[in-house]
C-alpha positions as CSV (number, residue, x, y, z in Angstrom):
1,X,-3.0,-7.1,-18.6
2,X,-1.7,-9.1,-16.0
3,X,-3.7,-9.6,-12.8
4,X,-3.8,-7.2,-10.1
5,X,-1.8,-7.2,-6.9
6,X,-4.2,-6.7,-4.0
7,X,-2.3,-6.1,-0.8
8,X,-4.4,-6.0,2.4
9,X,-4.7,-6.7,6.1
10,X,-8.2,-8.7,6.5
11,X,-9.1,-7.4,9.5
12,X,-9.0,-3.9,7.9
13,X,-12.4,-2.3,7.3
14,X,-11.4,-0.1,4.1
15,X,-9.5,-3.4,3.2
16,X,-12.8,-5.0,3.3
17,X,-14.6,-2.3,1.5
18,X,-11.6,-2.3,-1.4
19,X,-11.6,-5.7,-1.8
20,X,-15.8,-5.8,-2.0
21,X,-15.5,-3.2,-4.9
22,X,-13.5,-5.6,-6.6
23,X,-15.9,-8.0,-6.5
24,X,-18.3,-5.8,-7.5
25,X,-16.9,-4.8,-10.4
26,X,-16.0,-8.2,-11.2
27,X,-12.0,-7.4,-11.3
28,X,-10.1,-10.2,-10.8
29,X,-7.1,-10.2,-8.6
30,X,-4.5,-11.9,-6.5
31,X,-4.9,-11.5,-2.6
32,X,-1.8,-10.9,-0.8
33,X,-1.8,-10.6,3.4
34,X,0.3,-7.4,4.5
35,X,1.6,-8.9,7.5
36,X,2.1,-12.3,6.4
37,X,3.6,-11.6,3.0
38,X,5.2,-8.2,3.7
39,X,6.2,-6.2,1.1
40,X,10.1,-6.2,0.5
41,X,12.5,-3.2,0.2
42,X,12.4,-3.8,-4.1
43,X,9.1,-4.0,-4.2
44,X,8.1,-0.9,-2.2
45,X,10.9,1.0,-4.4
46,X,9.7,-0.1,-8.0
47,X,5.9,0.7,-6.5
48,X,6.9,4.5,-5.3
49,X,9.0,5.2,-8.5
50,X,6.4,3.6,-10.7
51,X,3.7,5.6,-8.5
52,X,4.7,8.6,-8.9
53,X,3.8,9.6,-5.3
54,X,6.0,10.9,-2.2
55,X,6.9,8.1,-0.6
56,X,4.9,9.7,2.6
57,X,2.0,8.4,0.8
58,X,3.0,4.3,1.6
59,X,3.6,5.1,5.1
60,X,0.4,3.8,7.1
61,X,0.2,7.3,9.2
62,X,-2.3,6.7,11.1
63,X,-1.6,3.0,12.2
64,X,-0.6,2.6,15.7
65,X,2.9,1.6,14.7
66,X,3.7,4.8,12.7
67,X,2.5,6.7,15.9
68,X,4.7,5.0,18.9
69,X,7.3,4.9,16.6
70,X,7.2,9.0,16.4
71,X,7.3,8.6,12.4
72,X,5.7,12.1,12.1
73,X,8.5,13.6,13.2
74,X,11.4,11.5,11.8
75,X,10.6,11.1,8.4
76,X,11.0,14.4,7.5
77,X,14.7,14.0,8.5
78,X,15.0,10.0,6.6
79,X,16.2,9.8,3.2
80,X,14.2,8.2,0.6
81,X,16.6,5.3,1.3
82,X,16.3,5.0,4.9
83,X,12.3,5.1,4.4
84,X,12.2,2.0,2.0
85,X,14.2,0.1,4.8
86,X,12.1,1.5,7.2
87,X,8.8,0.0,5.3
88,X,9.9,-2.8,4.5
89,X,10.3,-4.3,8.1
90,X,6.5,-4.4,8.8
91,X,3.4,-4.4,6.9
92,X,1.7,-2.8,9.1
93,X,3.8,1.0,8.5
94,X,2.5,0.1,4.8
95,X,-0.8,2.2,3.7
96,X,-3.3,-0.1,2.9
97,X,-4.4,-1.4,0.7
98,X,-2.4,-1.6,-2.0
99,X,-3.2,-2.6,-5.5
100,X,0.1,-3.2,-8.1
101,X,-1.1,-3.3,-12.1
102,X,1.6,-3.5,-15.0
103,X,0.6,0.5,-15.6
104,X,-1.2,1.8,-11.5
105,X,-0.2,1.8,-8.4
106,X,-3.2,2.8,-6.1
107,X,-2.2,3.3,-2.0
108,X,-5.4,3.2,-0.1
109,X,-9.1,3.1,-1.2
110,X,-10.4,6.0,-3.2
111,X,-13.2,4.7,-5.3
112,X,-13.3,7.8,-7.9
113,X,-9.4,6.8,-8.4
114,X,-10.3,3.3,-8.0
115,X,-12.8,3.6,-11.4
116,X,-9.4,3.6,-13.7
117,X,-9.0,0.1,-13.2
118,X,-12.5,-0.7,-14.9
């Protein structure tokens, strides 16, 4: 298997708490800064299709930006399309963290879901 993907924003304390599982469970990775290193509109696409998930799960809903933006109520209304562009401008409307593997895609930090990468 090929190393995992760990996208986060440092500052972030369930980031911190993610990343610190890792660590714990001795699972190597490669670190990848939201903000600096924002995902792009292909990568956010082959992540939701591979995911499995409604793309509503990658949205960061309760970051500031997806709150004075009025996201709640325009998404609904956005094709899938016109999300991806939409996520891809910042890394901050991305739900964090994120960790990629060649078979998972995991959006934010559940540590019972988080045991499948063990």
């Amino acid at each position: 298997m090929k190393q995992l993907l760990f996208i986060e924003y440092p500052k972030c304390s369930t980031c911190q708490k993610a990343k610190q599982w890792l660590d714990d469970h001795c699972i190597a990775y490669e670190d990848r800064h939201i903000v600096e290193n924002r995902p792009k509109r292909d990568e956010l696409a082959a992540w939701f299709f591979q995911s499995g998930l409604p793309l509503k799960k990658f949205f960061n809903t309760s970051g500031l930006l997806y709150k004075s933006m009025g996201l709640k109520d325009k998404l609904p209304s956005m094709t899938e399309d016109e999300q991806l562009d939409l996520l891809s401008t910042n890394g901050m409307l991305v739900k964090r963290p994120l960790v990629v593997s060649n078979s998972r895609i995991l959006v934010g930090f559940k540590p019972k879901e988080w045991e499948s990468l063990i």
